[in-house]
C-alpha positions as CSV (number, residue, x, y, z in Angstrom):
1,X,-21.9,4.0,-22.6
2,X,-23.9,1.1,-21.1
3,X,-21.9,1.5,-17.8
4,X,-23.5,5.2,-17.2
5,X,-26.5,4.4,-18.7
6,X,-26.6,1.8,-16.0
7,X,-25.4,4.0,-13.1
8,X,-28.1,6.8,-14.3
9,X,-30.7,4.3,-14.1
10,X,-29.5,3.2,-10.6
11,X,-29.6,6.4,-9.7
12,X,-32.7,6.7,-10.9
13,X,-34.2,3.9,-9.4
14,X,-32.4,4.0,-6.3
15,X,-34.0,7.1,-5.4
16,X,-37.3,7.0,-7.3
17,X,-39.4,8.8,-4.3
18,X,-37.3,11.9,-3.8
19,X,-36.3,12.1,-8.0
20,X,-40.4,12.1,-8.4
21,X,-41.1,14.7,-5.8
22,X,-38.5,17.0,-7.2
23,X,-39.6,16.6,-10.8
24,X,-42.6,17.6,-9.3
25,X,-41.5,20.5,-7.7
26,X,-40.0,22.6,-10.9
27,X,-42.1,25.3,-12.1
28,X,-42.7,26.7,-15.5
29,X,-41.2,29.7,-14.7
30,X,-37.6,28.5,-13.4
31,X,-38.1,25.9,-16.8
32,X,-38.7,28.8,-19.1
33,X,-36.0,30.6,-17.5
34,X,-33.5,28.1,-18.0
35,X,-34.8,27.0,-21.3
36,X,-33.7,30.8,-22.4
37,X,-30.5,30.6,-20.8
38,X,-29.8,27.5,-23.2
39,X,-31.1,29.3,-26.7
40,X,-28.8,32.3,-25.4
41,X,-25.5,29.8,-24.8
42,X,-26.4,28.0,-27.8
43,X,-26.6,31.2,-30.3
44,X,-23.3,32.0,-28.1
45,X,-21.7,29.1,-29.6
46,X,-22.7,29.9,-32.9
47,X,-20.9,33.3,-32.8
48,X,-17.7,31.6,-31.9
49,X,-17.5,28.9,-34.4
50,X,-18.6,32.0,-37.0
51,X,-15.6,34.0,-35.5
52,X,-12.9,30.7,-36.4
53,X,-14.7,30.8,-39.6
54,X,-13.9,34.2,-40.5
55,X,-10.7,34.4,-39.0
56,X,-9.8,31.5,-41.8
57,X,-10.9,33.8,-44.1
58,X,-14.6,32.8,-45.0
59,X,-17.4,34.8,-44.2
60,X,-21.2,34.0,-44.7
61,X,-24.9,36.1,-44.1
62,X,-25.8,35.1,-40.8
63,X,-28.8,32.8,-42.0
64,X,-26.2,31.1,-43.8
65,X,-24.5,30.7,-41.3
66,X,-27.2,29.6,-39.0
67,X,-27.8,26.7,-41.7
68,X,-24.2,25.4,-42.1
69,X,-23.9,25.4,-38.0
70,X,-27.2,24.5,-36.4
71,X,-28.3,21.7,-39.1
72,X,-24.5,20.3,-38.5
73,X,-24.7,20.2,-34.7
74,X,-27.5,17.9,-34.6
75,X,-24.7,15.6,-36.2
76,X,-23.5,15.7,-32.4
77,X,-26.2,13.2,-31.4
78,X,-24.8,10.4,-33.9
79,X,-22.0,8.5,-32.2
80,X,-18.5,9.8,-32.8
81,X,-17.3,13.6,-33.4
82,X,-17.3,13.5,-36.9
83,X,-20.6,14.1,-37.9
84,X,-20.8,17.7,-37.2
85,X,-17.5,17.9,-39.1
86,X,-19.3,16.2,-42.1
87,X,-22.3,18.1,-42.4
88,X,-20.8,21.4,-41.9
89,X,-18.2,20.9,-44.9
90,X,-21.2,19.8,-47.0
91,X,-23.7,22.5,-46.4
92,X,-20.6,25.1,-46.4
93,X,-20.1,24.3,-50.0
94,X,-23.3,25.6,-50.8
95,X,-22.1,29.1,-49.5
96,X,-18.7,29.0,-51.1
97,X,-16.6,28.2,-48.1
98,X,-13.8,25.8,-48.9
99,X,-14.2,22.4,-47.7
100,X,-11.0,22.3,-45.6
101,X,-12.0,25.7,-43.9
102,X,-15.1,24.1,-43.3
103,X,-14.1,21.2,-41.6
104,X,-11.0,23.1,-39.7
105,X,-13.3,25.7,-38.3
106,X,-15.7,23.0,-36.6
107,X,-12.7,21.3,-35.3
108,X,-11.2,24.5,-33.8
109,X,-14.4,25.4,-32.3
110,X,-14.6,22.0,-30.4
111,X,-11.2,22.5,-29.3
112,X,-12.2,26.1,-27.8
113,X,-14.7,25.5,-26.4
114,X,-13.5,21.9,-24.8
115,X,-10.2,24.4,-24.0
116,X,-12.0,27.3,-22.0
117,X,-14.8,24.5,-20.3
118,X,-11.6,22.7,-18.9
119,X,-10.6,26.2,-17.9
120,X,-14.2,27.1,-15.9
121,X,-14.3,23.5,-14.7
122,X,-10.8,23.0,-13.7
123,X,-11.0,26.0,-11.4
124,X,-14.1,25.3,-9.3
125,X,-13.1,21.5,-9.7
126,X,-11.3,21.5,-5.8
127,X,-14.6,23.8,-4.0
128,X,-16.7,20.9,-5.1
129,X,-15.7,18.4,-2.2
130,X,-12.9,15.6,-1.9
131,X,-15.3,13.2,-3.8
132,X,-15.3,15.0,-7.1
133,X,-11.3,15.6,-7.0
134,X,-10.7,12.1,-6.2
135,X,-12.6,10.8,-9.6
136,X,-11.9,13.8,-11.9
137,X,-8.6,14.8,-11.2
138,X,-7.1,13.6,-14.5
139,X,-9.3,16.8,-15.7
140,X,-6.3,18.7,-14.4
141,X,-3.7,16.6,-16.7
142,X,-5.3,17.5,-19.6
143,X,-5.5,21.7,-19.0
144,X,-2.2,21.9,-19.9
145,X,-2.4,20.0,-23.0
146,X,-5.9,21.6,-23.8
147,X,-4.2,25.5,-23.1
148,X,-1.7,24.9,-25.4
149,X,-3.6,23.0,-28.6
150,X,-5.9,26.7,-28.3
151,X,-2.7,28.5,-29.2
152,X,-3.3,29.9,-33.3
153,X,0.2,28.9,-33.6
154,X,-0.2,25.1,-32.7
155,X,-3.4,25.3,-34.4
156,X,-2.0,26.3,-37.6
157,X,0.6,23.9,-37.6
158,X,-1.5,20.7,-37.0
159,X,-3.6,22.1,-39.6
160,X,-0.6,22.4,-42.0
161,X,0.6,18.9,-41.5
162,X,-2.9,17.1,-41.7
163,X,-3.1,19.1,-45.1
164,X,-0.1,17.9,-46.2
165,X,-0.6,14.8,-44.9
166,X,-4.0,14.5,-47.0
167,X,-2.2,16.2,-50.1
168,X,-4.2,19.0,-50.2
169,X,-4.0,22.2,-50.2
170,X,-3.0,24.7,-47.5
171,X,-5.6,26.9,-45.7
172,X,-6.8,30.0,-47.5
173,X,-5.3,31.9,-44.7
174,X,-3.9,30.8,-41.0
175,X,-5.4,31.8,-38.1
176,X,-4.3,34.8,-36.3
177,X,-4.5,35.5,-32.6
178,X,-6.9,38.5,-32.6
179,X,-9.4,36.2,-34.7
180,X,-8.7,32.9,-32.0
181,X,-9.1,35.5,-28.8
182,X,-12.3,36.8,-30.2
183,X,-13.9,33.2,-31.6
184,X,-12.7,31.7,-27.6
185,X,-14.4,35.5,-26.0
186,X,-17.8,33.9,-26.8
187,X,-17.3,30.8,-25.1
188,X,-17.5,32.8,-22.0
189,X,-20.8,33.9,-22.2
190,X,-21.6,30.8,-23.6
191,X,-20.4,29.0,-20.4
192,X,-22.0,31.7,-17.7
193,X,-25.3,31.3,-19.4
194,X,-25.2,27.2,-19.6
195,X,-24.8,27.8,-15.5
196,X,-27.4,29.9,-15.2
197,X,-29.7,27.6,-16.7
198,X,-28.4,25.0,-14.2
199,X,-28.6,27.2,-11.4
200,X,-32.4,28.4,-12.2
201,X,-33.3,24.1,-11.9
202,X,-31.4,24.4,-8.8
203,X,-32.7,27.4,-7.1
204,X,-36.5,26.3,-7.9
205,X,-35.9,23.0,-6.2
206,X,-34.5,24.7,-2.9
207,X,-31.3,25.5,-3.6
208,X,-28.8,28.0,-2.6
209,X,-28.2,31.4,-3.8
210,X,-24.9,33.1,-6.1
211,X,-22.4,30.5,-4.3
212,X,-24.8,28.2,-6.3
213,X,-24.6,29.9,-9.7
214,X,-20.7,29.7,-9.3
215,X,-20.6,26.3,-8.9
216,X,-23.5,25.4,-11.4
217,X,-21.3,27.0,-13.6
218,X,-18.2,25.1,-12.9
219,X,-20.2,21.5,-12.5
220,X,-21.6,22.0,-16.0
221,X,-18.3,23.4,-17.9
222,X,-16.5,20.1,-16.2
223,X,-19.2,17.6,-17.0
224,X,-19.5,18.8,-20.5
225,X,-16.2,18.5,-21.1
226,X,-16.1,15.0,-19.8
227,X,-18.5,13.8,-21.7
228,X,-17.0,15.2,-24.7
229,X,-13.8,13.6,-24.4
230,X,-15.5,10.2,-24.2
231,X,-15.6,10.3,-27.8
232,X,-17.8,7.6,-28.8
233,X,-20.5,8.9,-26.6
234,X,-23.6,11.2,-28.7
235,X,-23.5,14.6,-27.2
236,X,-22.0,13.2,-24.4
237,X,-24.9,11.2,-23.4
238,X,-24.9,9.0,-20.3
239,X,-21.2,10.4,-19.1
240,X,-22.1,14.2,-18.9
241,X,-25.0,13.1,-16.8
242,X,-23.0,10.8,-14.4
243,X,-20.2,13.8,-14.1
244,X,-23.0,16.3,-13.5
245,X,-25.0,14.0,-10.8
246,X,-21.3,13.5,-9.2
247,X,-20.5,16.7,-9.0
248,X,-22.9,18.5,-8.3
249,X,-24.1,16.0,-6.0
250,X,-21.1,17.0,-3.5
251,X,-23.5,20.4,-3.0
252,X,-27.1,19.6,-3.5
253,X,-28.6,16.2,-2.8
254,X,-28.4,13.3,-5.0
255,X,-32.0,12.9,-6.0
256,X,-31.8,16.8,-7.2
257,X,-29.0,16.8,-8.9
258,X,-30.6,13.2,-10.8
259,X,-33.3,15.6,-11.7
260,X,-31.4,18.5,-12.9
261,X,-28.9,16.8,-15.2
262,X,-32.3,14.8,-16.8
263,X,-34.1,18.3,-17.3
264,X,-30.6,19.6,-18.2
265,X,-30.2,17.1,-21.3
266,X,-34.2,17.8,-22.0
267,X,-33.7,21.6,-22.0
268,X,-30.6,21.5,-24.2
269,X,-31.7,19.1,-27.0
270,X,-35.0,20.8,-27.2
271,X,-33.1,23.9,-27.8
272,X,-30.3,22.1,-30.5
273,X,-33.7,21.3,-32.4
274,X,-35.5,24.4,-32.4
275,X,-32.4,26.5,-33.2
276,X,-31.7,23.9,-36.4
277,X,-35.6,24.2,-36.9
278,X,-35.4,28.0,-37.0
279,X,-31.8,28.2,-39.4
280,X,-33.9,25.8,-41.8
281,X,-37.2,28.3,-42.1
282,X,-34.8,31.0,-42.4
283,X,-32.6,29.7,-45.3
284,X,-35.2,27.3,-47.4
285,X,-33.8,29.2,-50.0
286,X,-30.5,30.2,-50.7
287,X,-30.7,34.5,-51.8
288,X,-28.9,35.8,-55.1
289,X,-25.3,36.6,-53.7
290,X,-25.5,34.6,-50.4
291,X,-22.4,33.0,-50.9
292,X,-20.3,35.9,-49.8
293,X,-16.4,33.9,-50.5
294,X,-13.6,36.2,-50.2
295,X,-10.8,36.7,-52.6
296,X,-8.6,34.2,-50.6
297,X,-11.1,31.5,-51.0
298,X,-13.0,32.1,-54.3
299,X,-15.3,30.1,-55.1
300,X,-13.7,28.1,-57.7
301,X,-11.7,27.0,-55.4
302,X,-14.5,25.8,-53.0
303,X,-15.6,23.8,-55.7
304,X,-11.9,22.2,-56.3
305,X,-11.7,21.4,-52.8
């Protein structure tokens, strides 16, 4: 972490003239603009990790919802990828969803969404110039690997074993391939609007038209999923900024692309906050009958779990 910290910095510093005129440059319009694009991919996210949870068999009111998922995402900018993990199973509990399917949904959703950003990233990874192939091609080792671990058969069957493993109970019910198709369906929206907010940065500080938005698109899909498989890293922080800079520096300058992935991070954790801000006005307190488990997960045996 102190390595990109370092090289951010140096990039920074190295072009402190040209990252200061850009800065400059972006308007409140193409800001707004891509600060929406973010709230949308965010809520996106949400819908996906809501789908894995009901495809396990647990479904809650959407303001529950928005408690157990936004409140546990800002567990992401702790170091490690447990956190979110954590707080989901804990403030799941409160809305009768058993703790393992608490816990298993969050991990599935990382997995589709790191899956389908290795996907989008993966196949713009070779338009973005020799330089970005040369230092990111082991992104292309791990597609495979990240393809199959989405499959609801795999899935089930890690699941299965780390149950066992931890003497516990099997899942209330496996997932299926309708419920996986549909939970990984949102990540695509969720990924086009994440490069639209790129794009809008990009187009306000001179830059190209829908060739652009492709490869914003692509640049932020890979560099997320960079920085998420640096595990120790918060959110990613530090190496999602030195992938994006890399790569998106093989198409726009390197003092613009300095500027976008620091507005970027800006943008996005501004929009983590507000949406955990918002699910925590809507759900101060719990309503009568809010925790909605179903008759394979009662809520007896939430409580048991």
């Amino acid at each position: 972490m102190a390595a990109f910290v370092v090289f951010i910095a140096y990039a920074v510093a190295k072009r402190w003239d040209s990252v200061r005129d850009y800065a400059g440059r972006l308007s409140v319009a193409a800001t707004a603009l891509s600060m929406v694009a973010v709230l949308g991919a965010i809520w996106c996210s949400f819908l996906c990790w809501r789908a894995v949870l009901a495809d396990f068999g647990s479904r809650v009111p959407v303001s529950g919802g928005m408690r157990i998922f936004f409140v546990g995402q800002l567990g992401k900018y702790l170091p490690g990828k447990l956190w979110p993990i954590l707080t989901q199973t804990r403030l799941g509990a409160r809305y009768g969803v058993p703790k393992r399917s608490s816990g298993a949904a969050a991990g599935v959703f990382m997995l589709l969404v790191l899956g389908t950003g290795l996907v989008v990233g993966v196949a713009t990874l070779p338009f973005l110039g020799a330089q970005a192939f040369e230092r990111y091609w082991w992104a292309l080792a791990v597609l495979p690997a990240a393809l199959v671990a989405m499959h609801p058969v795999v899935l089930n069957w890690g699941l299965g074993l780390a149950l066992r493993a931890m003497r516990r109970d099997p899942m209330p019910k496996p997932l299926t391939l309708r419920g996986t198709a549909r939970a990984a369906f949102w990540c695509l929206p969720m990924w086009a609007l994440f490069g639209v907010h790129t794009w809008a940065l990009a187009l306000d500080l001179g830059g190209g038209g829908l060739p652009l938005l492709l490869r914003s698109t692509g640049v932020f899909a890979a560099s997320w999923s960079i920085g998420f498989m640096l595990l120790v890293a918060p959110a990613g922080a530090g190496p999602r900024e030195a992938a994006f800079i890399v790569l998106l520096g093989t198409t726009l300058p390197t003092a613009q692309a300095t500027v976008i992935a620091l507005v970027s991070r800006l943008l996005i954790t501004v929009g983590d906050v507000a949406w955990g801000v918002l699910a925590l006005l809507g759900a101060r307190k719990r309503p009568a009958g809010a925790a909605e488990a179903t008759a394979a997960a009662p809520r007896s045996e939430a409580v048991r779990d």
